[in-house]
C-alpha positions in Angstrom: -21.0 16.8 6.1 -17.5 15.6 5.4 -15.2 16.4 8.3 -12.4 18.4 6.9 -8.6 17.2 7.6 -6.3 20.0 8.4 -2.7 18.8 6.6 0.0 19.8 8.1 3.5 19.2 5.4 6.9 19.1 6.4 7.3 20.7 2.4 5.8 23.6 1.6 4.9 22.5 -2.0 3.2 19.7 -0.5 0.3 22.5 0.7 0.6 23.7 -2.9 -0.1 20.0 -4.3 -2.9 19.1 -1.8 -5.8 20.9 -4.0 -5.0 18.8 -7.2 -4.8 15.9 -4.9 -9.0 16.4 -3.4 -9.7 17.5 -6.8 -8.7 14.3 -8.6 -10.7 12.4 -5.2 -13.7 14.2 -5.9 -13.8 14.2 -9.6 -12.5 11.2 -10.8 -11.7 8.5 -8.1 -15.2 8.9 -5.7 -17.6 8.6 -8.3 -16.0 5.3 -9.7 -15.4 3.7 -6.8 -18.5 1.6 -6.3 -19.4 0.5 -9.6 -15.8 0.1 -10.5 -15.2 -3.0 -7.3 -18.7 -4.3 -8.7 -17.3 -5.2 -11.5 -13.9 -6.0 -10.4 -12.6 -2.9 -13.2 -9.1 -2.3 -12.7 -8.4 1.6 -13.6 -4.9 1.8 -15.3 -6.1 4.9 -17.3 -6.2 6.2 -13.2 -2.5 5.5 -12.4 -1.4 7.3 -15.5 -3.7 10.1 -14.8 -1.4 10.0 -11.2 1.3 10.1 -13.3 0.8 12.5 -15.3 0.1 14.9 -11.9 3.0 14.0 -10.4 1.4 11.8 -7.9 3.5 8.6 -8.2 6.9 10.1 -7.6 6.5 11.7 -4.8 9.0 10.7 -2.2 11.9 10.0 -5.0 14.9 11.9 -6.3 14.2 14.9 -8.6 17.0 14.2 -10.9 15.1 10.8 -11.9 11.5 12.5 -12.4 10.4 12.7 -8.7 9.4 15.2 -6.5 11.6 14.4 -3.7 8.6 15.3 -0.9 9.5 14.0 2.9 7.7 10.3 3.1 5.5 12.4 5.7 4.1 14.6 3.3 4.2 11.5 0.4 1.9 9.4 3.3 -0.7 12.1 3.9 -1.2 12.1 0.0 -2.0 8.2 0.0 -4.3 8.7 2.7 -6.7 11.3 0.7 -6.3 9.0 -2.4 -7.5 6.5 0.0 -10.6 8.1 1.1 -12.0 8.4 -1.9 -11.0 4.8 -3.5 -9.2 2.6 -1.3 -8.2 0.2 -4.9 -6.4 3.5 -5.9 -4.3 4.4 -3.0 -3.5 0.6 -2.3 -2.3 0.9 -6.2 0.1 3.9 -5.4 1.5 2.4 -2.4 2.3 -1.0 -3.9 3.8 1.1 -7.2 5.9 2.7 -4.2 6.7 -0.3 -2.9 8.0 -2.0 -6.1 10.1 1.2 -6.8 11.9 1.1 -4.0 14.6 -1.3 -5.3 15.8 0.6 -7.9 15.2 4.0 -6.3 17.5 3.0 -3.4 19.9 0.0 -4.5 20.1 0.8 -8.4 23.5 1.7 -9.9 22.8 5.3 -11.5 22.8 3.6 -15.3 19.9 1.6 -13.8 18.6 4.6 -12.3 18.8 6.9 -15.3 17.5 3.8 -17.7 14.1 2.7 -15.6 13.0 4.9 -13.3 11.6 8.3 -14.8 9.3 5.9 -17.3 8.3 4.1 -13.7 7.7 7.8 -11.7 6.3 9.4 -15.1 3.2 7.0 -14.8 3.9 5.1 -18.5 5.0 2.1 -15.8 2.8 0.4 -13.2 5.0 -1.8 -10.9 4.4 -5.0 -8.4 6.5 -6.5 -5.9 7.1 -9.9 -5.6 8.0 -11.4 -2.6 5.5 -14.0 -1.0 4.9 -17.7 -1.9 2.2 -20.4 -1.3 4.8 -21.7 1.4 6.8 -18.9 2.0 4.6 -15.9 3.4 5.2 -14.5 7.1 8.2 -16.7 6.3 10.0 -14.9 4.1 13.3 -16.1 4.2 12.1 -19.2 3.2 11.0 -18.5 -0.4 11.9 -21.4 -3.5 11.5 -19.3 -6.3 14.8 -20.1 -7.8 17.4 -18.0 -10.5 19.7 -20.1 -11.5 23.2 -18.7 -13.3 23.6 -18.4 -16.8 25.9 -16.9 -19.4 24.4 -13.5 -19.6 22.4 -13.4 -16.0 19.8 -15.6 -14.7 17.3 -18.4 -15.7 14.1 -17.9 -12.8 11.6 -21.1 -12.2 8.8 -20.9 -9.5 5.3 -19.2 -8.5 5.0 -16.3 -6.7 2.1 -15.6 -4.5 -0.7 -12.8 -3.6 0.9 -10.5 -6.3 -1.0 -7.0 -6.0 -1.4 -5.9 -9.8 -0.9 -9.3 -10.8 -1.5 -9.6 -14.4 -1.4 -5.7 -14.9 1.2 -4.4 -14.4 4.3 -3.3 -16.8 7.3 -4.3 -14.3 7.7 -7.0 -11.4 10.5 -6.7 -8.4 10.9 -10.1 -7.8 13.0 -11.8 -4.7 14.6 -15.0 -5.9 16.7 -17.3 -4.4 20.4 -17.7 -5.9 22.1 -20.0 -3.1 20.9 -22.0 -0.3 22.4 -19.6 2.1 18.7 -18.7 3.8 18.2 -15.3 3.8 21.5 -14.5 2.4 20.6 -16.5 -0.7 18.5 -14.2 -2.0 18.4 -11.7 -4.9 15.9 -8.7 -6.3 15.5 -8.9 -9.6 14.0 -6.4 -11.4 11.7 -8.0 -14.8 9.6 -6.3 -17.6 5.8 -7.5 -17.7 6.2 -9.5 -21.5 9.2 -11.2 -20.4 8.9 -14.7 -22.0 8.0 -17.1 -19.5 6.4 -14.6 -17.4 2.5 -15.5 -17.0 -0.3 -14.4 -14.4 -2.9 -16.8 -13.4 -6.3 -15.8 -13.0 -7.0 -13.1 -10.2 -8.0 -14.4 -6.1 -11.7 -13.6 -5.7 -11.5 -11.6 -2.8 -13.5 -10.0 0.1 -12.9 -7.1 -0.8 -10.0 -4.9 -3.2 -11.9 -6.2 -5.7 -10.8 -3.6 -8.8 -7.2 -4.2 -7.7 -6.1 -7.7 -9.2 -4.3 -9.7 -6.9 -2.6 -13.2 -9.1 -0.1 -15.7 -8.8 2.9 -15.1 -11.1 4.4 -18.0 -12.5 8.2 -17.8 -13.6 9.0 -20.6 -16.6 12.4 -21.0 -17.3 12.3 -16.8 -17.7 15.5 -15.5 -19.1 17.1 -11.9 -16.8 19.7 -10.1 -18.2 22.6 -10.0 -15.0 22.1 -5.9 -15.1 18.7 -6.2 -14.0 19.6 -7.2 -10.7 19.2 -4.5 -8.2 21.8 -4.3 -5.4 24.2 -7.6 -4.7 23.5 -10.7 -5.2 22.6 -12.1 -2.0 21.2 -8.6 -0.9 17.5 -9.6 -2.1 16.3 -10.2 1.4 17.9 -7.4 2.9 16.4 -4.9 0.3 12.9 -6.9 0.9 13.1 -5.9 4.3 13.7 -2.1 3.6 11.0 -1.8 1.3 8.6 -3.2 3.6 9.2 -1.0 6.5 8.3 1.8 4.4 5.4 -0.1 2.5 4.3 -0.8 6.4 3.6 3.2 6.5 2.1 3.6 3.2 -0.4 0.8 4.4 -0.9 2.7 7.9 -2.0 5.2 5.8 -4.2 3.7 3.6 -6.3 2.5 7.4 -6.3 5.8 8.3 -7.7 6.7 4.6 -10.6 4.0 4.7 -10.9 4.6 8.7 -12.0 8.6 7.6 -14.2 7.6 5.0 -16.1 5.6 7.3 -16.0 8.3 10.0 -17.0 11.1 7.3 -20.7 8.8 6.4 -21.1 7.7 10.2 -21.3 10.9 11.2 -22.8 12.3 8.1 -25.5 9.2 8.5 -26.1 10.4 12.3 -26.8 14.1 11.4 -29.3 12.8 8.6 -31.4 9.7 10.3 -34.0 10.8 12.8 -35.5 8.1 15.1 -38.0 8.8 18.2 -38.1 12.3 17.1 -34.2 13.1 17.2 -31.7 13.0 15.3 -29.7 9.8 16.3 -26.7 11.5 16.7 -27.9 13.4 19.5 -28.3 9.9 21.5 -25.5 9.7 23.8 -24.8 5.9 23.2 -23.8 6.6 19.7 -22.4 9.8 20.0 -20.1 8.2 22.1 -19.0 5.6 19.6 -18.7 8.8 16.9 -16.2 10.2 19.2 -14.0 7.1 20.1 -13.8 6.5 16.0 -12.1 10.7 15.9 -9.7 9.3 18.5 -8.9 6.4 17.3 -8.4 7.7 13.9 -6.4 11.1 15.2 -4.5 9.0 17.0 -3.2 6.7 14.1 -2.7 9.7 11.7 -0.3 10.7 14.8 1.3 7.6 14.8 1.9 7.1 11.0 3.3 10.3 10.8 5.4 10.3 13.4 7.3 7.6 12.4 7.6 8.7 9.1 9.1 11.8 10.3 11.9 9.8 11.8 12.4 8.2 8.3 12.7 11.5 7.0 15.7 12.6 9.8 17.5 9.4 8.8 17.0 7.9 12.1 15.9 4.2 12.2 12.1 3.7 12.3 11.4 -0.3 11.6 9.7 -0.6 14.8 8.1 2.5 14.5 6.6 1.4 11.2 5.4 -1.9 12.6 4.1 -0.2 15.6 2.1 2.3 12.9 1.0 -0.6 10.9 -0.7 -2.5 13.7 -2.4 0.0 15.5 -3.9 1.9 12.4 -5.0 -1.3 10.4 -6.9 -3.0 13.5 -7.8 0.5 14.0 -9.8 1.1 10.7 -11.3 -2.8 11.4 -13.0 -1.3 14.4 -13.8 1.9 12.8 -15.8 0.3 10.0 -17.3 -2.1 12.1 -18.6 0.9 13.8 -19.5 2.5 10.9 -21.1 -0.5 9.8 -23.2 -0.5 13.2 -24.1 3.1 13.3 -26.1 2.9 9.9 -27.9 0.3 10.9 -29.5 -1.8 8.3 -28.5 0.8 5.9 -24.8 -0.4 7.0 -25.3 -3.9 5.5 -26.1 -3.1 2.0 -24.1 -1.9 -0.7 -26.5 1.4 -1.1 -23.8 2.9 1.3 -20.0 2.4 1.3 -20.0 1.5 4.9 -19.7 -2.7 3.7 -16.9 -1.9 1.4 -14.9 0.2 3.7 -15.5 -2.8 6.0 -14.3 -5.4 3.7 -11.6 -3.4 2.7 -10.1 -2.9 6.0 -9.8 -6.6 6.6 -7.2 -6.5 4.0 -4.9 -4.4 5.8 -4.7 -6.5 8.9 -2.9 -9.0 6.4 -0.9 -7.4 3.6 2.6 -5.7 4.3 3.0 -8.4 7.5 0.3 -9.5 9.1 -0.5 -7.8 12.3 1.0 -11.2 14.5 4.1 -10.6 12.7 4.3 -6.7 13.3 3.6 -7.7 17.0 6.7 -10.2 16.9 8.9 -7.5 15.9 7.5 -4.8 18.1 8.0 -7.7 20.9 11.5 -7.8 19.9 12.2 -4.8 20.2 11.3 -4.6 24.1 14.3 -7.5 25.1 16.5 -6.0 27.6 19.6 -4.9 26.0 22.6 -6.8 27.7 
């Protein structure tokens, strides 16, 4: 008794796509899902599958392999991936994410050399930005590239790397000067540079089929045209990518946030207790219909802001703002979810405990939800 989710695109090829999009849900990502974060499985053959459909290049150029969709219609895509495998739609966005760079700050040789292999789905990309010391404090990161004859030499460990170990290309931020946040560089590496090893993967609460490693950089050699914008412009294109990544993670709440919705109320149509059907007790039907609003109502915010994205108009605030609210959002949904199955809701014969452990997650990656609250606090100074 899945609630259906009327899609409404800013594209009309989007409407076209969204078929192919449930189909590849309902035939190959639901039915994995479970056994696959059992066994901590990561599903590469899925991302090139994506590829393949034309599912990673959504919201980039069409001369460089992409679809060039509005990021509005891009999001709504990664939140049906998300439904149906959180791992998977996590994956796209972070693939997304580590695209960026050379999507937006890439000379068009760079463009034209890397990134239809990385849209095309041959590719699978992570972004690498936080260390041990150097998390909501970005600026502050000590992975260092020093100069050499033909580019750069980078030393240091980067930290809670999503695809970690599995994927074919890192965006790295590096530090090339002691000039804080102007100091820094992207730098764009293939997966067997030498030097360039993964530890073994976190053991996490949840994610589990989605690696997440340190990277450790050894004296690892970078050729000077794989640096993506100016040097010094690292932080600057770190902060970019994340307000979009912000949305794409929005979207991935609202993604886990319906799942859970979809069984709660599936759970309450089916369970009868006292001689009715539990959903028709007004305690928990009232906790059904505060999960639909607080899931309509994040869908409303993610897009919104990501239609100002799409007008060129600035939307950092907005994308915190979208962040925060659908991420502790989908917390409380799943607890809910959680809650209205009961016993049921604590073991793994339902995906109620997954969504739930999986929507922790979100509360932390992209910016935790303390910093999006610093810069939507911010934003509110009076203007003098």
């Amino acid at each position: 008794m899945a609630l259906t989710v009327t899609r409404e695109f800013t594209d009309p090829s989007s409407a076209d796509l969204l078929p192919t999009v449930r189909q590849i849900c309902d035939d190959l990502l639901a039915p994995r899902a479970a056994a696959a974060e059992d066994t901590a499985e990561f599903p590469r053959e899925v991302f090139r599958t994506l590829g393949a459909a034309g599912l990673l290049s959504l919201p980039f150029p069409q001369e460089y392999g992409g679809a060039g969709l509005p990021l509005h219609d891009y999001l709504q895509v990664i939140e049906e991936l998300t439904s149906a495998w959180a791992t998977v739609g996590l994956g796209v966005s972070v693939h997304t994410l580590s695209c960026f760079p050379l999507a937006s700050f890439g000379t068009d040789e760079q463009k034209q050399r890397w990134l239809p292999a990385m849209l095309g789905g041959q590719l699978l990309g992570a972004y690498c930005l936080s260390e041990a010391e150097a998390g909501s404090d970005a600026a502050a990161l000590a992975t260092s590239a020093s100069h050499t004859d033909l580019g750069y030499r980078v030393n240091g460990v980067k930290s809670w790397i999503s695809h970690g170990g599995v994927a074919d290309f890192y965006v790295a931020m590096v530090r090339t000067s002691d000039d804080g946040a102007k100091g820094i560089t992207c730098l764009l590496l293939d997966s067997d540079t030498a030097g360039l090893s993964a530890r073994s993967p976190e053991r996490k609460l949840g994610f589990s089929a989605s690696p997440t490693a340190q990277m450790v950089f050894d004296d690892v050699p970078v050729d000077a045209d794989r640096r993506m914008g100016e040097e010094g412009q690292g932080f600057a294109i770190a902060l970019a990518a994340l307000d979009g990544g912000r949305l794409g993670m929005a979207a991935c709440a609202v993604g886990i946030a319906q799942a859970a919705l979809d069984l709660a109320v599936q759970y309450a149509h089916e369970r009868e207790q006292f001689g009715r059907l539990i959903a028709e007790f007004q305690g928990l039907s009232f906790m059904l219909a505060d999960m639909a609003t607080q899931v309509a109502a994040a869908r409303a915010l993610y897009l919104a802001a990501a239609r100002k994205r799409d007008r060129g108009e600035t939307f950092g605030v907005d994308a915190a703002m979208a962040k925060l609210f659908a991420t502790d959002m989908a917390m409380q949904v799943t607890t809910d979810a959680v809650q209205v199955l009961g016993g049921a809701g604590y073991v793994k014969d339902y995906p109620a405990e997954r969504y739930f452990r999986e929507a922790k997650a979100l509360q932390i990656v992209e910016g935790t939800n303390q910093i999006q609250r610093v810069v939507i606090g911010r934003s509110l100074r009076p203007r003098r």
